[in-house]
C-alpha positions in Angstrom: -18.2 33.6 -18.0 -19.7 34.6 -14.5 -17.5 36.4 -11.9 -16.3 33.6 -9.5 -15.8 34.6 -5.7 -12.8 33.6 -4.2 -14.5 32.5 -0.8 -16.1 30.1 -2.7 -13.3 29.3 -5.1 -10.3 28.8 -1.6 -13.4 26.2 -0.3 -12.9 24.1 -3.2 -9.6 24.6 -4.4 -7.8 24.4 -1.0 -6.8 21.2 0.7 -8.2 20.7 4.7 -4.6 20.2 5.5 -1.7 21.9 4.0 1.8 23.0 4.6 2.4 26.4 6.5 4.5 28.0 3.9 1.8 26.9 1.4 -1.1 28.2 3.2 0.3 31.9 3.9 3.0 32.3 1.2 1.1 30.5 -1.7 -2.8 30.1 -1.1 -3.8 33.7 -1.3 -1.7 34.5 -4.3 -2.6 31.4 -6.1 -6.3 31.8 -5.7 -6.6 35.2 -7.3 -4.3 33.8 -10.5 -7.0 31.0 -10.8 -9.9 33.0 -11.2 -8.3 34.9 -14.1 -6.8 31.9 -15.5 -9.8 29.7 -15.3 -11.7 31.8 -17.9 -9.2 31.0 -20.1 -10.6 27.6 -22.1 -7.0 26.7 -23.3 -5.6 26.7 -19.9 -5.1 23.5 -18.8 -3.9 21.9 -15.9 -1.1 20.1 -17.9 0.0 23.3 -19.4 0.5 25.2 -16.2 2.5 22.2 -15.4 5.0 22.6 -18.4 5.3 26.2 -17.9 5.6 25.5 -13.9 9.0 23.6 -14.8 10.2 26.0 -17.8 10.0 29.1 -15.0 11.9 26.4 -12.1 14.6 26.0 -15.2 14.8 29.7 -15.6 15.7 30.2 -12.1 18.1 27.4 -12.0 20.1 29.4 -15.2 19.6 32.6 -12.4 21.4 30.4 -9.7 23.9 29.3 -11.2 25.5 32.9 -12.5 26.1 32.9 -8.7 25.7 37.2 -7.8 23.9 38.2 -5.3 21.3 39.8 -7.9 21.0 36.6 -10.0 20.1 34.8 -6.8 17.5 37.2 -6.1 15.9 36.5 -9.2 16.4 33.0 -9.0 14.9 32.9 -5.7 11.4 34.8 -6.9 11.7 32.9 -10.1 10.9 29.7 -8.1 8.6 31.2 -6.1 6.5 32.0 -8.8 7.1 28.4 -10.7 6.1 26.7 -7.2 2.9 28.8 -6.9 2.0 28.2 -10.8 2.8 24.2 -9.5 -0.5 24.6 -6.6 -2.0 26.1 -9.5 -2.5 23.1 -12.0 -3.6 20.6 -9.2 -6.4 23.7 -7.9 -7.1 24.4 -11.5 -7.7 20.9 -12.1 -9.7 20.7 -9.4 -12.1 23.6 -10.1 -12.9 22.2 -13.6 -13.0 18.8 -12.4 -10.6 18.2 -15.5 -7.7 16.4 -13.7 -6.2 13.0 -14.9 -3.3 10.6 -13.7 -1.0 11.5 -16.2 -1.4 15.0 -15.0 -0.5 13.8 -11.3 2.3 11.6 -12.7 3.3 14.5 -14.6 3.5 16.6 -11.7 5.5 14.6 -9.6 8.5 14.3 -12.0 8.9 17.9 -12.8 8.6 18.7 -9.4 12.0 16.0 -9.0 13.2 17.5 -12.1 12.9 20.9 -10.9 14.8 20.3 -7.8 17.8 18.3 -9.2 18.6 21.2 -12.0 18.1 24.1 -9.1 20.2 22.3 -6.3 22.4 22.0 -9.2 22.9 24.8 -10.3 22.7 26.8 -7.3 25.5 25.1 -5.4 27.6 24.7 -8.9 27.5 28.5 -9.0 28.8 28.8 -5.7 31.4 26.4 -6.3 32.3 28.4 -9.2 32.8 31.3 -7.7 34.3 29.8 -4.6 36.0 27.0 -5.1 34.3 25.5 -1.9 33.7 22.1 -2.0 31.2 21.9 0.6 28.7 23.4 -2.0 29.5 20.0 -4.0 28.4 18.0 -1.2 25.7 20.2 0.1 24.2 19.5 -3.8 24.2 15.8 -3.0 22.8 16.2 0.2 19.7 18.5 -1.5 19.0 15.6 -4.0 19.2 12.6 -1.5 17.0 14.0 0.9 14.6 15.4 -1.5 14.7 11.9 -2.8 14.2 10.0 0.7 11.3 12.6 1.3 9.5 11.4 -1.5 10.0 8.0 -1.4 9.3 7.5 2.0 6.2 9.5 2.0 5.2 7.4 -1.2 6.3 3.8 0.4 4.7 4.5 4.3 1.1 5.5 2.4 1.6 2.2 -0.1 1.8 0.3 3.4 -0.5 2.0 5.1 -3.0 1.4 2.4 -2.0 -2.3 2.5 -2.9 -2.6 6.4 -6.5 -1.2 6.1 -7.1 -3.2 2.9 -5.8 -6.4 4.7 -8.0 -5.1 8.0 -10.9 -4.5 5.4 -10.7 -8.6 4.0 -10.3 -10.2 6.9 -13.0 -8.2 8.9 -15.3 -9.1 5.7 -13.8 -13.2 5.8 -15.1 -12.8 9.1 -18.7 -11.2 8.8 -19.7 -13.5 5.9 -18.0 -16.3 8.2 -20.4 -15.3 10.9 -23.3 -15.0 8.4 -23.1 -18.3 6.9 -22.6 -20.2 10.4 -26.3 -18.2 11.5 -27.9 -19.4 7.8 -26.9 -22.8 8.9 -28.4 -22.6 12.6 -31.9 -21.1 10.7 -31.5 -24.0 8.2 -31.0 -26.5 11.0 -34.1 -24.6 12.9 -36.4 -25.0 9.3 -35.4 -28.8 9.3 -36.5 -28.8 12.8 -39.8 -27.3 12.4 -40.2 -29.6 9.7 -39.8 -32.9 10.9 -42.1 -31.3 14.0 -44.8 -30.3 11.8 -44.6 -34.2 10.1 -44.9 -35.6 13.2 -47.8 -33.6 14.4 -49.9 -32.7 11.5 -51.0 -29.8 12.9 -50.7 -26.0 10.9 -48.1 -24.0 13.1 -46.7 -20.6 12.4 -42.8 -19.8 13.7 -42.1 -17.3 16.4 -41.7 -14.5 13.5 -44.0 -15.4 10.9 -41.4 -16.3 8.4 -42.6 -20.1 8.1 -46.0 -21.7 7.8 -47.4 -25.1 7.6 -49.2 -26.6 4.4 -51.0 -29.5 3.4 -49.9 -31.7 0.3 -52.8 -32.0 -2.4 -51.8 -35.6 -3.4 -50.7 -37.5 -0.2 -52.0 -35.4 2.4 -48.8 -34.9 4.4 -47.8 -31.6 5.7 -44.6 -29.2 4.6 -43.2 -26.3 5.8 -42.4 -23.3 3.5 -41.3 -19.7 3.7 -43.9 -17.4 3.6 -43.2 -14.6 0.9 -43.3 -11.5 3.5 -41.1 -13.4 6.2 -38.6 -14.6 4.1 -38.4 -11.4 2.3 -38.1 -9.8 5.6 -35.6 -12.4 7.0 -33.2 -11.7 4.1 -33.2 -8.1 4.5 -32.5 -8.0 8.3 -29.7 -10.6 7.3 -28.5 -8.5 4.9 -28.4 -5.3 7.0 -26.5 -7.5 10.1 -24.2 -8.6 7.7 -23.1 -5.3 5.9 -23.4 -3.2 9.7 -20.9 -6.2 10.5 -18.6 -5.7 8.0 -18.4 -2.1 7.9 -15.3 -0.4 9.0 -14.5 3.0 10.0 -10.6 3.9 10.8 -10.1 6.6 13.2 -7.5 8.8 11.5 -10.5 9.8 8.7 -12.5 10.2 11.5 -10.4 12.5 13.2 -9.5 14.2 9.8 -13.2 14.5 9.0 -13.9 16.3 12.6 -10.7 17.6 13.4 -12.2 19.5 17.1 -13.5 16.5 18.1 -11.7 14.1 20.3 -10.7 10.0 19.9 -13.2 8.6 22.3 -16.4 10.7 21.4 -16.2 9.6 18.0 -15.3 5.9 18.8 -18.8 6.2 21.1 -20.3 7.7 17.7 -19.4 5.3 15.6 -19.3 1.7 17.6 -16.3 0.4 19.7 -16.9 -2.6 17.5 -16.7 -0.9 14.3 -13.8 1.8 14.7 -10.6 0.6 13.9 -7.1 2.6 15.2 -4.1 1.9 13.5 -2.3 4.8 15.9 -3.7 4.3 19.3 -0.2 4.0 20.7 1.5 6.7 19.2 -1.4 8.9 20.8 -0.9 7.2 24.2 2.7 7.8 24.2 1.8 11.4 23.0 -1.6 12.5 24.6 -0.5 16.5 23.8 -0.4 15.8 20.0 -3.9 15.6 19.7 -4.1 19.1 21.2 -1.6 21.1 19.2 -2.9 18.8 16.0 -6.2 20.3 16.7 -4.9 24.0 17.0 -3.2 24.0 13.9 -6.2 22.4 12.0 -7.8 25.5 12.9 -5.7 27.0 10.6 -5.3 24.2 8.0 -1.8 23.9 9.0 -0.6 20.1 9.3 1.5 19.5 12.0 4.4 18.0 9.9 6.2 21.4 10.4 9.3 20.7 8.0 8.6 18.5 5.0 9.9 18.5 1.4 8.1 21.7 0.6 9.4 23.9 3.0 12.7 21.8 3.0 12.7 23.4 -0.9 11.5 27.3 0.2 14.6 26.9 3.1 17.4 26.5 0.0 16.1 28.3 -3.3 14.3 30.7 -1.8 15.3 32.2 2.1 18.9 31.2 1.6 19.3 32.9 -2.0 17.7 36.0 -0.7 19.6 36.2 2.9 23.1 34.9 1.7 23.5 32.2 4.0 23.2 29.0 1.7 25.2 26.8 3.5 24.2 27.6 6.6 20.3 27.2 5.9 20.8 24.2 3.6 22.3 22.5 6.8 19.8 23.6 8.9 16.6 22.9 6.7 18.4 19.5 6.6 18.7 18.9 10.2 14.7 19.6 10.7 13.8 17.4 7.8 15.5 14.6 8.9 14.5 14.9 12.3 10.5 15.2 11.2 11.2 12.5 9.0 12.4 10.2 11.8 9.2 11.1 13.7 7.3 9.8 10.9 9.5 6.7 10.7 8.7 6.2 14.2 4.6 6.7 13.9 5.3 4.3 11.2 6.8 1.8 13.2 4.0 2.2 15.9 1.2 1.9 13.9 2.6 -1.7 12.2 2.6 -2.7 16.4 -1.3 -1.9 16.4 -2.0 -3.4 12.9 -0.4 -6.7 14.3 -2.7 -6.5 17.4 -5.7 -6.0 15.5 -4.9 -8.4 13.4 -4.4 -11.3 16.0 -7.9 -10.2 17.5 -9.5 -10.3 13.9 -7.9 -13.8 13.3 -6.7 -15.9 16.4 -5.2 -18.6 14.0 -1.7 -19.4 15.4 0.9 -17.6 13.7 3.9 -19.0 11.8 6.1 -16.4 11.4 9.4 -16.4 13.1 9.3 -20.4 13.4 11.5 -22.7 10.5 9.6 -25.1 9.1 9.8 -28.7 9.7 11.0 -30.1 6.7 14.5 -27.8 7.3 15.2 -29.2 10.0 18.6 -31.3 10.8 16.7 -34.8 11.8 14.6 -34.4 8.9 17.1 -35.2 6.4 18.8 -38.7 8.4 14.9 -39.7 9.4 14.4 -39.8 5.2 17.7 -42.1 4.7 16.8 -44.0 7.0 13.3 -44.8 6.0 15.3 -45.6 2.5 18.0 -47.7 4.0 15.0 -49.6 5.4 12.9 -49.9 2.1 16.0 -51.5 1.1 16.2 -53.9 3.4 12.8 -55.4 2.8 12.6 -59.1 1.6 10.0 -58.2 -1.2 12.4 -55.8 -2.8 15.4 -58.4 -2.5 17.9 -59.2 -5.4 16.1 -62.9 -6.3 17.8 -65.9 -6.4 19.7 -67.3 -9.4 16.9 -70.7 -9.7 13.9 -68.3 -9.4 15.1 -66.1 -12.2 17.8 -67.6 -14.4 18.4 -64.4 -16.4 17.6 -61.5 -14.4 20.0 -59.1 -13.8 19.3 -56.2 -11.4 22.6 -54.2 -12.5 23.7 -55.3 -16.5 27.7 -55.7 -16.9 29.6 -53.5 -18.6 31.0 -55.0 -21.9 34.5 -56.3 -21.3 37.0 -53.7 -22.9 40.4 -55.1 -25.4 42.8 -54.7 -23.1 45.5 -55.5 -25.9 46.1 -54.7 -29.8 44.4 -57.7 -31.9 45.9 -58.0 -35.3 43.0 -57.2 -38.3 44.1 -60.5 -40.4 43.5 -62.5 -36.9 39.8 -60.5 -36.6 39.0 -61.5 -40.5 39.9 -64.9 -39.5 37.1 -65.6 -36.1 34.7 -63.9 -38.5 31.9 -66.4 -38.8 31.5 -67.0 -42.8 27.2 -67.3 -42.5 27.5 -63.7 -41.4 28.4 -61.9 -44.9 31.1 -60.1 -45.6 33.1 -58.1 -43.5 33.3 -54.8 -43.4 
């Protein structure tokens, strides 16, 4: 197998945007690993995964001895399982070999990993101790990892949802708009038709598309598409309806041109066409555009704390410095607080996915109303339209001379009230009846 370059092998292994701790701590290390362990044919992504977790469990059994030299080697221990974890996603993605279950695969160990380290590490403490705060700080670890990870998971489910909605109605609407002008040119043929009837003279429309001709048999003139023109009329239809329908968001445009700026590329691509799901949360924050682009430069995202270096902050700096507590609560703090951020980006970009959606579809809304069936007059207006069917005269009890033996409502059967004797029953028996029994 060729010699690969590593230039070339960072450009295709490495992500545009990546956490700081990952891009100076992990990418140049990682990188060199791959191109020895991609000539290896029985490397595959999956398997750098397993042995990614067994190394994570190793250093969990180092964390939870507790001494300051099991720590140590706990803390490189995970070090090295995390880098061998970039490893399997950029291996995957140099052979082009990845699969779902690898991704789904992935994700648990990485949970799995975390639960058994925070585990352990704080248990060791504990142990040696007798600190309870290490048993809450343990539970504090797994929730937050937990919320990380969920959140991030449930905000890009919804934010999917929003351009996918964005996405149907702007096509409802195109094809809307396309079948309202295919009526106007099919009121227009109709038109030229009854005109050309009427005047029996050959004409040609203002594009060429239509042309009179004369009947063999009765000698009456018809109007007909002309091959060219009609060819050529459902082509530019086409290409009006799909430049119509196309939609382009702003955040991959801004993530596929990071240095340029918001309007230049909403000139670029069409004010009609761009659609901004975080306009506001770049009004209320013009500088984050700024310092989003500087750290771009770098690949470096601008979500400073998340789960990853929320992780390096407990197994690794903490371990190795002594100060577990105190860089668990702090690594916590951040998290939480760039996680609330995000909340709040959320939150603003639902505002502007309502807005848009009221200009793509001006229907009048029902949400936040009750419906009119629930209300309280609803229910005495229906009794009383049944009180008066009641009343009617055609759905009146009939007299007794109309109907001799009607009976709207059959009596009950009278009940004995009082003990009969049997020998008094035998006796009213009629005898024509047979036997009794």
């Amino acid at each position: 197998m060729a010699k690969l370059s590593l230039r070339a092998v960072q450009k295709l292994t490495c992500k545009k945007r990546d956490a700081w701790w990952t891009v100076f701590l992990v990418d140049p290390v990682a990188t060199r690993i791959l191109i020895v362990l991609a000539r290896f044919r029985f490397i595959t992504p999956n398997r750098v995964t397993w042995a990614a977790l067994f190394i994570g469990l190793g250093s969990a059994g180092f964390f939870l001895k507790g001494d300051p030299r099991s720590l140590l080697i706990g803390a490189l221990l995970y070090h090295l399982s995390f880098i061998l974890d970039c490893i399997d996603g950029k291996l995957a993605r140099l052979k082009g070999n990845g699969t779902v279950f690898g991704g789904w695969l992935d994700y648990v160990f990485d949970r799995i990993r975390v639960l058994f380290c925070a585990l352990a590490l704080m248990g060791g403490q504990f142990l040696r101790t007798d600190d309870e705060r290490y048993l809450l700080a343990a539970l504090g670890v797994v929730f937050l990892d937990m919320l990380r990870y969920v959140d991030a998971l449930q905000i890009y489910k919804m934010r999917m949802s929003m351009r996918t909605k964005i996405e149907k109605v702007t096509l409802e609407r195109a094809e809307a708009e396309r079948a309202e002008q295919e009526a106007r040119a099919e009121a227009e043929r109709a038109e030229q038709e009854a005109r050309a009837r009427a005047y029996r003279v050959e004409q040609q429309s203002r594009d060429g598309v239509y042309r009179v001709v004369q009947q063999p048999r009765d000698g009456a003139y018809r109007v007909e598409q002309h091959p060219q023109g009609a060819a050529h009329g459902a082509e530019q239809r086409s290409q009006d309806g799909a430049e119509g329908a196309q939609v382009v968001f702003m955040e991959d445009l801004l993530r596929d041109n990071p240095g340029a700026s918001a309007e230049a590329l909403r000139a670029e691509a069409g004010e009609a066409n761009v659609i901004d799901l975080h306009e506001q949360f770049r009004g209320q924050f013009p500088w984050y555009i700024r310092i989003r682009r500087a750290m771009l430069r770098t690949r470096i995202r601008p979500h400073l704390i998340s789960g990853i270096e929320f992780q390096m902050f407990i197994f690794i700096i903490g371990p190795l410095i002594g100060r577990i507590l105190w860089t668990t609560a702090v690594s916590a703090a951040l998290l939480l607080l760039f996680e609330l951020i995000i909340m709040y980006k959320f939150w603003l970009s639902t505002r502007d996915f309502t807005r848009i959606m009221e200009e793509l579809d001006p229907t009048p809304s029902t949400a936040g109303t009750i419906a009119e069936h629930l209300h309280r007059g609803r229910h005495r207006q229906r009794r009383e339209a049944q009180e008066a069917l009641l009343a009617d005269e055609r759905y009146q009890e009939p007299e007794p001379d109309d109907d001799p033996y009607f009976r709207p409502y059959p009596q009950p059967q009278p009940m004995f009230t009082e003990t009969v004797p049997l020998r008094q029953v035998r006796t009213v028996w009629p005898e024509n009846e047979g036997p009794w029994r």
